[in-house]
DRENLOTI-974574 format. One record per residue (C-alpha): x, y, z. Coordinates in steps of 0.5 Angstrom, whole numbers, padded with zeros to 4 digits, always signed. Each point is the difference from the previous one (the first is absolute). Example, Ala and Ser with C-alpha at 12.3 -4.5 7.8 and 13.67 -1.06 7.14 Angstrom:
<vexmis>
+0025-0009+0016;+0002+0007-0002;
</vexmis>
This chain:
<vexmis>
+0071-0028+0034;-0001+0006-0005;+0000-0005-0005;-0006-0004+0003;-0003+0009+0001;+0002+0001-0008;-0002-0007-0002;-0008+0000+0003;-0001+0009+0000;+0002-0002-0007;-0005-0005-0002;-0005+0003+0004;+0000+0007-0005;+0000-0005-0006;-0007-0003+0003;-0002+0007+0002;+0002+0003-0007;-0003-0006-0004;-0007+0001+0004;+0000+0007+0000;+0001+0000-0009;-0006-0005+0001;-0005+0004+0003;+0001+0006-0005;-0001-0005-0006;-0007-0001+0004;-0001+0006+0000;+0001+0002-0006;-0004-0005-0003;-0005+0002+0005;+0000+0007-0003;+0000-0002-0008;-0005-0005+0003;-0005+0007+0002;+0002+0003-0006;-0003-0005-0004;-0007-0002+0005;-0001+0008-0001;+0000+0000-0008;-0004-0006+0000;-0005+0001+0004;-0001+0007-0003;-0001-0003-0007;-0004-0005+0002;-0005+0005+0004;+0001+0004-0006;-0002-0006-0006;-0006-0001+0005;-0003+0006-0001;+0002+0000-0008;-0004-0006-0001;-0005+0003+0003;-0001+0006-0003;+0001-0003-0006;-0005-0006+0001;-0005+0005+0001;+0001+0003-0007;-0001-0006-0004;-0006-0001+0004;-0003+0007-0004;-0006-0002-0004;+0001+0004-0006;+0006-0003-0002;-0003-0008+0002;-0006+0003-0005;+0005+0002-0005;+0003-0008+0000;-0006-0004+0001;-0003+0005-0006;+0005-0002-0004;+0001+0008-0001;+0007+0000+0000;+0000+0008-0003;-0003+0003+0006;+0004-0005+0005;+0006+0005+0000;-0004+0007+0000;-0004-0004+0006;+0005-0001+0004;+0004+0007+0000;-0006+0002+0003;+0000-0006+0005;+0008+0001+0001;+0000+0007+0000;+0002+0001+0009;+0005-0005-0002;+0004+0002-0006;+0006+0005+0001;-0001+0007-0003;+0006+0002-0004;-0002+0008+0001;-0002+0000+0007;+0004-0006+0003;-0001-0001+0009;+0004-0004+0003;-0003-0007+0003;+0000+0002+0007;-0003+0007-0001;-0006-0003-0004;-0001-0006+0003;-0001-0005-0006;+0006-0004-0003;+0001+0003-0006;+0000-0003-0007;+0005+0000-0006;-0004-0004-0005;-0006-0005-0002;-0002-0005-0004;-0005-0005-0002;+0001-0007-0002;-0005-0004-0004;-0003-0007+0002;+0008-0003-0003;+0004+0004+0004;+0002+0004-0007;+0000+0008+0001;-0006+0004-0002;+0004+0006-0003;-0003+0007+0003;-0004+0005-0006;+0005+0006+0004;+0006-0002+0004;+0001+0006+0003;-0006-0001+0004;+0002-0007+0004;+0008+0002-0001;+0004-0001-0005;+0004-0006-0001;+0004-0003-0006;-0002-0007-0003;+0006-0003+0003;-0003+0002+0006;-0007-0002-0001;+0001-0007-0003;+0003-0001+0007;-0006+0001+0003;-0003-0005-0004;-0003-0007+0004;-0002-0006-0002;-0004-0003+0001;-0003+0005+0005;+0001-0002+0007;-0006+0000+0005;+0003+0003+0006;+0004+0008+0001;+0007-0001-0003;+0006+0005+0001;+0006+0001-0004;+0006+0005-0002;+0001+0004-0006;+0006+0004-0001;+0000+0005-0005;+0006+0004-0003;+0005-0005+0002;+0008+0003+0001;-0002+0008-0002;-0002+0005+0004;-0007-0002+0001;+0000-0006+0002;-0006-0002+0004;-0004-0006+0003;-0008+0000+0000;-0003-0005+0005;-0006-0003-0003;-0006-0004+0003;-0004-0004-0005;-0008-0002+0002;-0004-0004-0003;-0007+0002-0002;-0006-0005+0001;-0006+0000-0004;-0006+0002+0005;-0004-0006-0004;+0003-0005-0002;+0006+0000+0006;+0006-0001-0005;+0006+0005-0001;-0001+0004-0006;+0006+0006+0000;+0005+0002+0004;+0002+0007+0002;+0008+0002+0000;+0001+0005+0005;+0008+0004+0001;+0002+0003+0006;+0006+0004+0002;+0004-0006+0005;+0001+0001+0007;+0003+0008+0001;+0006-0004+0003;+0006+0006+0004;+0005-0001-0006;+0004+0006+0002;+0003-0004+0006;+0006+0002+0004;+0006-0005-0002;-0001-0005+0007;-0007+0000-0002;-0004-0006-0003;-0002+0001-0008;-0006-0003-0003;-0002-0002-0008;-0003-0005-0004;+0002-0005-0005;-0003-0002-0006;+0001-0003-0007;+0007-0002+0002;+0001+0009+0001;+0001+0003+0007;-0004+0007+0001;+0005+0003+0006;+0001+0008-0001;+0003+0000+0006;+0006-0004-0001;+0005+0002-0006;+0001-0003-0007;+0006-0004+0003;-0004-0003+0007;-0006-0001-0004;+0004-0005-0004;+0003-0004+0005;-0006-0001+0004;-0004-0001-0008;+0006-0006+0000;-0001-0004+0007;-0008+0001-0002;+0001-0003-0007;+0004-0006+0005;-0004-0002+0004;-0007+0001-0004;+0004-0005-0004;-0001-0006+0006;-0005-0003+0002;-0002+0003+0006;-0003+0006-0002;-0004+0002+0007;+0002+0006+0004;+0007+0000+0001;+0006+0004+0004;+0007+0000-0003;+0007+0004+0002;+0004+0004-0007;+0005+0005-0001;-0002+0007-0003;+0005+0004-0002;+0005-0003+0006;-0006+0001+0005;-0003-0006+0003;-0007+0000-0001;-0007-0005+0002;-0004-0002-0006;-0008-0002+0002;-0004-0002-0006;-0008-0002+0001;-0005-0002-0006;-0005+0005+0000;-0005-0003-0004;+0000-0007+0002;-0005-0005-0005;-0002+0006-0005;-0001+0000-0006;+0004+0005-0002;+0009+0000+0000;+0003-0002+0007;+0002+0007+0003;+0005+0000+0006;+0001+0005+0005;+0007+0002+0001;+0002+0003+0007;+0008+0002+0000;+0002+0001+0007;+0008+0004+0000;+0004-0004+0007;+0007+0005+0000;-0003+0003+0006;-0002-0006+0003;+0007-0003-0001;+0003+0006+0002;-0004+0000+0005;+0002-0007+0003;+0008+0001-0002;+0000+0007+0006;-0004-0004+0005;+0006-0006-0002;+0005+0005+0001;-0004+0003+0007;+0000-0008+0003;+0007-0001-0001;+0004+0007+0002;-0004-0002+0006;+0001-0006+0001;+0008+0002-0001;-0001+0005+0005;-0003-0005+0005;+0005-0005-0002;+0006+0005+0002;-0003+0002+0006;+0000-0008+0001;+0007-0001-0001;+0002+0005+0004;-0003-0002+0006;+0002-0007-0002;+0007+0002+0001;+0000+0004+0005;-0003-0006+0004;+0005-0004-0003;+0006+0005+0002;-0003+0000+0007;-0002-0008+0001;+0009-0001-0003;+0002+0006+0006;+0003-0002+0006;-0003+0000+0006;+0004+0005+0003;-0001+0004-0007;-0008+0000+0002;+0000+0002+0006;+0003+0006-0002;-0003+0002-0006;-0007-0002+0003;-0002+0007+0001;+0002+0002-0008;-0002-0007-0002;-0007+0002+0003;-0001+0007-0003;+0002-0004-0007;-0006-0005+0001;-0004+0007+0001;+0003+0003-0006;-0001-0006-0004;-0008-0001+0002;-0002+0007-0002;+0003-0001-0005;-0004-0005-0002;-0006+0002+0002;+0001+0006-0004;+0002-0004-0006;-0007-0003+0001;-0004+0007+0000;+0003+0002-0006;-0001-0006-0004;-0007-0001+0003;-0002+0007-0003;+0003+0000-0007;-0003-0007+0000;-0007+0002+0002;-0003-0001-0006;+0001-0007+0000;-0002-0005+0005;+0004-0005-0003;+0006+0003+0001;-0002+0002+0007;-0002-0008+0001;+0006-0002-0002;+0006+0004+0005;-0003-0006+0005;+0005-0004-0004;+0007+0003+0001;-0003+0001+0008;-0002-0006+0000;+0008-0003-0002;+0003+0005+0005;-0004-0003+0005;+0003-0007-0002;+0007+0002+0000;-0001+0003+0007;-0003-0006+0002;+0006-0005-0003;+0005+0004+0004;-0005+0000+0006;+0001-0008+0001;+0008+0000-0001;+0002-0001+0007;+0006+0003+0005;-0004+0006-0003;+0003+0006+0006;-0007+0002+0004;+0001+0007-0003;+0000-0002-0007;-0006-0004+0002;-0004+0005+0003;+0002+0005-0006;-0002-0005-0005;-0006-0001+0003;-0003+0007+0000;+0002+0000-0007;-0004-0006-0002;-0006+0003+0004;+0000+0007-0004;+0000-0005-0007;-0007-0001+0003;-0001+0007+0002;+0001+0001-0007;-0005-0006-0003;-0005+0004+0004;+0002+0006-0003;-0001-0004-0008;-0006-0002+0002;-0004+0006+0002;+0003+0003-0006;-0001-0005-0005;-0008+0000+0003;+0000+0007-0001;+0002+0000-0007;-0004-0004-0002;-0006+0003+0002;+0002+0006-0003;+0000-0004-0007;-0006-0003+0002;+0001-0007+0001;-0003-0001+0007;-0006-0003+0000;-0005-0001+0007;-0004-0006+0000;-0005+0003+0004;-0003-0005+0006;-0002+0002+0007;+0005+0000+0004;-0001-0001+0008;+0003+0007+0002;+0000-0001+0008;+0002-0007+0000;+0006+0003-0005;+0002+0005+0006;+0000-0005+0005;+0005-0004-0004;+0005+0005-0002;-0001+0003+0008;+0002-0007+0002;+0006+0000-0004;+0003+0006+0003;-0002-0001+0006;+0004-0006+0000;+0006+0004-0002;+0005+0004+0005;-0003+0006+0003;+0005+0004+0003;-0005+0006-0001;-0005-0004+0005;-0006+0002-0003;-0007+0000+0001;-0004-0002-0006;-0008+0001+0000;-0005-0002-0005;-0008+0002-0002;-0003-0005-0005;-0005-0002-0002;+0001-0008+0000;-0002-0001-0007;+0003+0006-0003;+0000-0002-0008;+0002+0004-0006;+0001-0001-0008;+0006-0002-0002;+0006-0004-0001;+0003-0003+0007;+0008+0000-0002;-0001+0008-0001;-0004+0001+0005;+0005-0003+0005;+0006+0005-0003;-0003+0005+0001;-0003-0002+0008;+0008-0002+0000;+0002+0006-0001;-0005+0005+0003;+0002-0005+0007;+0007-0001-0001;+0001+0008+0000;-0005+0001+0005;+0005-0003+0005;+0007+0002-0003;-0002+0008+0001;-0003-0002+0007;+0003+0003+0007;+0002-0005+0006;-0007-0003+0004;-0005+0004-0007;-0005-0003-0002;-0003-0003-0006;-0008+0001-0002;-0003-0004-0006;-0008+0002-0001;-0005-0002-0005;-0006+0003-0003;-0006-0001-0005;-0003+0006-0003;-0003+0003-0006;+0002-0006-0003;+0007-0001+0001;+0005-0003+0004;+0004+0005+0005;+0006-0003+0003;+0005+0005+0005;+0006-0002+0002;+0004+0006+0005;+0006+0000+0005;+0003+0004+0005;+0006+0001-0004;+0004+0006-0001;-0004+0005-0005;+0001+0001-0007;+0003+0007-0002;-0005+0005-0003;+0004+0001-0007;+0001-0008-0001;-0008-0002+0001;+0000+0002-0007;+0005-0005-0003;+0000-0005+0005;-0004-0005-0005;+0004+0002-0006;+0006-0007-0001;+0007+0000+0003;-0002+0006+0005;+0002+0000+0007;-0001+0006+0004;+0004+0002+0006;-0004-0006+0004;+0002-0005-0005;+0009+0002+0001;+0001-0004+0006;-0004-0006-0001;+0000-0005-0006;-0003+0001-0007;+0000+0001-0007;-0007+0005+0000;-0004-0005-0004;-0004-0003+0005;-0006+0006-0001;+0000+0001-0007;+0000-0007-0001;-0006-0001+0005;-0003+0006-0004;+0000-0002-0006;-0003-0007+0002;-0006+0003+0003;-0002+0004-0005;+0001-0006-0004;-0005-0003+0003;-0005+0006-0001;+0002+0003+0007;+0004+0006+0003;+0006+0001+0006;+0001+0007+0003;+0003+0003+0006;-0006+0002+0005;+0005+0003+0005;+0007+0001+0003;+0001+0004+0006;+0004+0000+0005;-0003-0006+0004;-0003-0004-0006;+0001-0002-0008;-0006-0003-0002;-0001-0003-0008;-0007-0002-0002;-0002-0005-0006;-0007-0001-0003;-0001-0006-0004;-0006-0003-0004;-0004-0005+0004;-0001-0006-0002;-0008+0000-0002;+0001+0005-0005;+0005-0003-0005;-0001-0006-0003;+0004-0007+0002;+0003-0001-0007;+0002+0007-0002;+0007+0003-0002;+0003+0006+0000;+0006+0002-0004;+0004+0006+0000;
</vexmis>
């Protein structure tokens, strides 16, 4: 039997693990995927108003008198002039954001061929040595805004990329392209002084990879895997694992002049993953010692019901006073394990997810020694209530792993109009159907269709719990009142009972998790029920409260939306 415990406890924390790794690699592709849509809808937002501006220039008349004159010794003293709001001033240099307008390094024109019209003072439109300005150079002239890359001071101190924006200049006579302008930008101020669990960012050009972030050494392994895989066929944006330095690290790569004119020029993003891993390895470490220490109470109660079923009659009857405060023992010390691993766990509703297995296998083991027959009565009645409380505990694990997972934020309400009246009546007719020792007398004020916005499952928890607690904290022959109302556009739903009163110094706390009250020693519980039901209340928009408890009555109110006020196909996420 301990076999068969080990056996399956086992298999179930190997599935548990293995999801729970799976998860975190989600999420943290989710995270560089963020990172990524965050840089990129800022270039592009940031390319869109660049060519903007810079469509606006080339419109300038001065400079299309200039070329349609043929007076190319006024074309550049126009536009400095024209250009003048755009062009960096070395002496007084702003920041973009402070003055509003994208900054340029340099400027040049290009003739009808594409070739560079050299500037009379290149002081004046930026300086840029002949190698850098044949780069500039198109031929032929293309008839749409291209952008390209050039890198300036390649491997020294100064190295330096500038964005550049070719716009053709269309003759306003004959419509044909007649110049181009050449514009260079500083490139996207793209964080490079970035903590080391950060993602960084450069750019590759001409088989050079421009990352200051990252030293010599990084740079020259991520220079090596963009050369391979540049070297295939696929070329398109492409993500990819490699080591730096010994840390494992995310490669992304994306073209970011597709179909220019000018040489292809990649963005590259380096996304550093040893917290990740380190990350994933404690979460493996936190699900196996857990599971080691579930798996030993399990052993523990395996051989004592083992030693116990192997014992002689006569031995049972006598021990069966120390055998049952045994039992207890060995059930508190279950549900203490439970809390203790429910709360060092809590920041993952996997690991929460998972405790249902090794319960479950418990549950089995039971069972099994339940269908042995020439069981004695005693050991079947005590086998018995353990298989009840492995039931209690699945209850508990449920609450749990619904409250972690609201407090991660993936419960999601599928809002629909949910017939409240017709809800009550039926969780009613249940209990009723129930024992009553208490004999009690339950009344209800409803309207006959009383109907709210939200999701009937969760609502049903929550009418459930106020319910059910409303009749365990009764007197003998109390009363149970349900009333509802509309007014000032909510729904108002009050649940009260005659049952004892709450004691003032624990109104405060009784919807906080796991809390009981002098009340809640001598009836069965956890402390979930009312934090739980108040989370799904406001998870629908709505709030439960304590209106009142006194020596003759305890009354709870919940105020939800009413159906008309929210649309039928909405959700809502924590």
């Amino acid at each position: 039997m301990m076999l068969v415990v080990a056996g399956l406890t086992g298999a179930g924390l190997y599935l548990a693990q293995r999801n729970a790794m799976a998860n975190l690699q989600r999420d943290l592709q989710r995270d560089f995927q963020s990172d990524l849509t965050a840089l990129h809808n800022v270039e592009e937002l940031r390319y869109a108003a660049l060519a903007e501006r810079c469509g606006a220039l080339v419109a300038k008349p001065r400079i299309h008198a200039a070329l349609e004159d043929n007076a190319l010794d006024l074309l550049y003293p126009s536009a400095k002039d024209e250009l003048r709001d755009i062009m960096q001033d070395e002496t007084n240099p702003q920041p973009d954001q402070i003055s509003g307008v994208p900054h340029a390094r340099f400027y040049r024109f290009l003739d009808r061929t594409g070739a560079l019209l050299p500037p009379p003072n290149p002081a004046e439109v930026g300086l840029l040595r002949a190698d850098e300005e044949t780069q500039l150079a198109l031929k032929p002239l293309p008839t749409t805004a291209q952008i390209g890359y050039l890198l300036r001071g390649g491997g020294t101190a100064e190295e330096t990329i500038d964005e550049i924006i070719a716009l053709p200049i269309t003759s306003t006579e004959t419509n044909e392209v007649i110049a181009a302008l050449v514009i260079g930008f500083k490139p996207l101020e793209v964080v490079q002084k970035r903590g080391a669990d950060e993602m960084k960012s450069g750019i590759w050009l001409n088989g050079w990879l421009h990352l200051p972030a990252l030293l010599e050494s990084a740079r020259t392994v991520v220079d090596q895997e963009m050369s391979r895989r540049l070297a295939g066929p696929e070329k398109a944006e492409t993500s990819s694992h490699l080591d730096i330095e010994g840390d494992p690290h995310l490669l992304f790569f994306k073209r970011l002049n597709p179909q220019s004119a000018f040489p292809a020029a990649y963005e590259v993003c380096v996304f550093p993953l040893k917290t990740a891993i380190a990350r994933q390895r404690r979460l493996g470490w936190q699900i196996l010692g857990a599971g080691a220490l579930l798996l030993l109470v399990g052993f523990i109660a395996s051989h004592l019901i083992a030693k116990r079923l192997s014992a002689p009659v006569a031995k049972l009857a006598i021990d069966s006073q120390e055998n049952l405060a045994r039992r207890k023992r060995v059930e508190a010390a279950l549900a203490s394990t439970h809390e203790e691993l429910e709360r060092s766990t809590r920041f993952s509703a996997d690991a929460s997810h998972q405790l249902k297995t090794p319960v479950t296998v418990l549950r089995a083991g039971i069972e099994e020694l339940l269908r042995r027959e020439n069981l004695d009565a005693s050991v079947y009645d005590e086998l018995s209530a353990l298989h009840h409380q492995t039931y209690r505990l699945t209850g508990v694990i449920d609450d749990l792993l619904l409250l972690s997972r609201m407090d991660a934020g993936h419960v999601k309400i599928e809002f629909r109009p949910v017939n409240l009246s017709r809800l009550i009546e039926e969780w009613l007719d249940d209990l009723n159907a129930l024992p009553d020792p208490l004999k009690l007398e339950v009344k209800t004020h409803l309207p006959s269709s009383l109907s709210i916005s939200g999701e009937q499952r969760y609502t049903s928890l929550v009418l459930q719990n106020l319910l059910e607690n409303a009749r365990k904290y009764n007197r003998p022959g109390g009363r149970i009142h349900v009333t509802g109302r509309e007014e000032n556009g909510w729904i108002y739903l009050t649940v009260g009972n005659s049952g004892p009163p709450i004691p003032a110094e624990m109104k405060p706390y009784i919807f906080e998790r796991f809390s009981r009250g002098a009340n809640g020693e001598k009836i069965a519980g956890h402390g979930l029920g009312l934090n739980l039901a108040r989370e799904l209340v406001r998870l629908h928009g709505g709030e439960l409260n304590l209106v009142s408890s006194d020596r003759e009555w305890t009354e709870f109110e919940v105020r939800f939306r009413p159906a008309e006020k929210a649309g039928t196909n909405s959700e809502r996420r924590t």
